[in-house]
N, C-alpha and C positions, 0 to 999 in steps of 0.2 A: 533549462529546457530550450530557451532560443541559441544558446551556444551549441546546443546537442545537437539539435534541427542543423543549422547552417553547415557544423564541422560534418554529421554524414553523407548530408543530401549534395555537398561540395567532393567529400571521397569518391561516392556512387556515379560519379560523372563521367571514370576514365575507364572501370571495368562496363557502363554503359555501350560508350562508345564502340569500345573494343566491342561485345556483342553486336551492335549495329551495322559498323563495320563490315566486320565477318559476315555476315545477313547477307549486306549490301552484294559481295563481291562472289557468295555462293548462290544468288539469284541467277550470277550472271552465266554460270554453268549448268549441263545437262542434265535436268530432274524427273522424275517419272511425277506423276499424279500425288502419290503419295508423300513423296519427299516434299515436294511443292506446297501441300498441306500444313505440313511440320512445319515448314519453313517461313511460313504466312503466321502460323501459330509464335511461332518467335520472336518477328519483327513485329506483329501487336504486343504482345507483353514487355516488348522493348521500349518500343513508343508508350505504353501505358507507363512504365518507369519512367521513363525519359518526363513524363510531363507532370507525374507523381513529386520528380527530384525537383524541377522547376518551381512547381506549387511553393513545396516547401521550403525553398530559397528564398523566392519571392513575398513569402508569409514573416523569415527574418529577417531578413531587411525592414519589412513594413513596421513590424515589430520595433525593431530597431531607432527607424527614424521616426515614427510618433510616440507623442507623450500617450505615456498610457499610465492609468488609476488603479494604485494599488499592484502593479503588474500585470493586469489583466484586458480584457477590451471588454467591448459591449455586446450585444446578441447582432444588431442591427448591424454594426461595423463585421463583423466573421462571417456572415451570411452573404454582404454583399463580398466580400472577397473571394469567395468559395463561388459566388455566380461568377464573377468575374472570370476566376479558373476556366469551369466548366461551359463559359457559355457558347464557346465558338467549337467543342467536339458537339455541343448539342447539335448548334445550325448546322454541321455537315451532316447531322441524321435528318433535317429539317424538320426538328426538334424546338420549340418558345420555352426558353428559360425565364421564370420571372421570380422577381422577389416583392414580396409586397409585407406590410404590418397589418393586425385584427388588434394587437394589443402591443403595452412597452414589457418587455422582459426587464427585471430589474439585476441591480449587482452587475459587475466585470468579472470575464471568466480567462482562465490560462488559453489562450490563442492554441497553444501546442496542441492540450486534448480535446477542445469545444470545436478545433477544426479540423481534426482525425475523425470523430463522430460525423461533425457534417460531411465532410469528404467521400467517406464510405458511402453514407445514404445515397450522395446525389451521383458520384460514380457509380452506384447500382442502376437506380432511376434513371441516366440518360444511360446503361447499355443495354438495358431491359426494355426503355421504349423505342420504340418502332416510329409511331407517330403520333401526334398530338403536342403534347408539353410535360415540363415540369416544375414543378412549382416549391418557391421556400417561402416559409410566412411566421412572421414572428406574433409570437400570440405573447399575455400576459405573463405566462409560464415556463416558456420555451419558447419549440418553436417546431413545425410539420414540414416532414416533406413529403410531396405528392406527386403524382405520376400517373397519366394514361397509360401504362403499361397492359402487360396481359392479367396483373397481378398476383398471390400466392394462392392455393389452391386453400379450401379449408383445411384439409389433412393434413396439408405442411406449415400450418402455421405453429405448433407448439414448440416443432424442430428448427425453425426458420434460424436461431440465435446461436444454437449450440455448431463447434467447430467441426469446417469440415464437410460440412449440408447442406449443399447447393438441391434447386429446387427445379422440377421438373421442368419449367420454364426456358431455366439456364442449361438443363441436361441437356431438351431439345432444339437447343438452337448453335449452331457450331461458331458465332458472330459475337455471344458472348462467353469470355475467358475468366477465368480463378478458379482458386482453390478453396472455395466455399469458408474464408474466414473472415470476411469483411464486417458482416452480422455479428458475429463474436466480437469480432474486438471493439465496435459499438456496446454491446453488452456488458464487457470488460469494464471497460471505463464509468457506463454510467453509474455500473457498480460501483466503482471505488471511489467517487467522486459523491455519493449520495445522488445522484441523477436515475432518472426513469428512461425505460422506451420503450415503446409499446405500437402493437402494430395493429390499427387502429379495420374495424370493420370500413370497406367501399365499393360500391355499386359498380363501378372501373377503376383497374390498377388499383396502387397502392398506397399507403397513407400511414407513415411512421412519424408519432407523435414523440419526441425527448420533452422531460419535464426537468428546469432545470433547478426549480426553486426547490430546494430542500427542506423537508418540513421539520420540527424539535419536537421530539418525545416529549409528551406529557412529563411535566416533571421533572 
């Protein structure tokens, strides 16, 4: 897994470019309204890649050069790495990232998919809020992430996971970008992993809880 990370996130670097590039140098020519649109639409999902590719470079390496238990890391150790990612796109939103503990998550988990999972959440959470914060917290079991965002409507919450189903939130806001599969592939994983996630009721924004201790059948 950490071979797989470094070998794509290292190919993905030069058809980047290339995209950016191009961005760059059709900025600099004659565009109507429209074009100009598209053309902003671009250069964010480039940057969004571009810092995507990074992440996960910077995750094998990390990987790499610390000793890790069993091959795996710890909840506390992933969570801060993943603020660490996210936490200066948050300050340009004037955005408080924080990470704090309520409890010890026990067991090491595969770096690759515990921080795919994290990733999506808190990439949703800082492009969904506006203002306030976001918050990671490692509980006994897991671990929550939280956001003053606008949060999900009730209607949309049984759709919220399945592909492809982005939420009126995201419809009406032209600031944030995908293709509504971030949630899935959260979902994906906890699946196959024996992990939970669930999108937990809040008074503001939103509050997705992953469980990551696995329980044994009776028996």
């Amino acid at each position: 897994e950490k071979s797989f990370t470094r070998d794509v996130s290292h190919e993905l670097r030069t058809p980047l470019t290339v995209i950016a590039t191009s961005a760059e140098l059709l900025a600099l020519t004659p565009l109507d309204d429209k074009q100009r649109r598209q053309l902003e639409k671009i250069t964010h999902s480039a940057d969004m890649m571009r810092d995507l590719v990074s992440f996960f470079l910077q995750l094998a390496r990390q990987s790499s050069d610390a000793p890790q238990e069993a091959g795996g890391d710890t909840v506390a150790s992933l969570l801060r790495r993943c603020a660490s990612v996210w936490r200066e796109p948050a300050a340009r939103k004037g955005l408080e990232l924080r990470v704090k503990a309520t409890g010890l998550c026990p067991g090491s988990y595969s770096p690759v998919l515990l921080v795919t999972v994290v990733n999506n959440l808190v990439r949703n959470a800082v492009e969904y809020t506006d203002r306030g914060s976001v918050e990671l917290e490692e509980t006994s079991s897991g671990f929550l992430v939280r956001d003053t965002g606008p949060g999900i409507a009730p209607g949309e919450r049984d759709a919220v996971f399945q592909d492809r189903r982005r939420g009126s939130a995201a419809q009406g806001n032209p600031d944030v970008q995908g293709c509504g599969l971030g949630l899935s592939i959260v979902k994906k994983i906890c699946s196959r992993t024996g992990w939970t996630v669930e999108l937990r009721s809040s008074g503001a924004g939103s509050v997705f809880e992953v469980n990551l201790v696995v329980q044994s059948a009776p028996g």
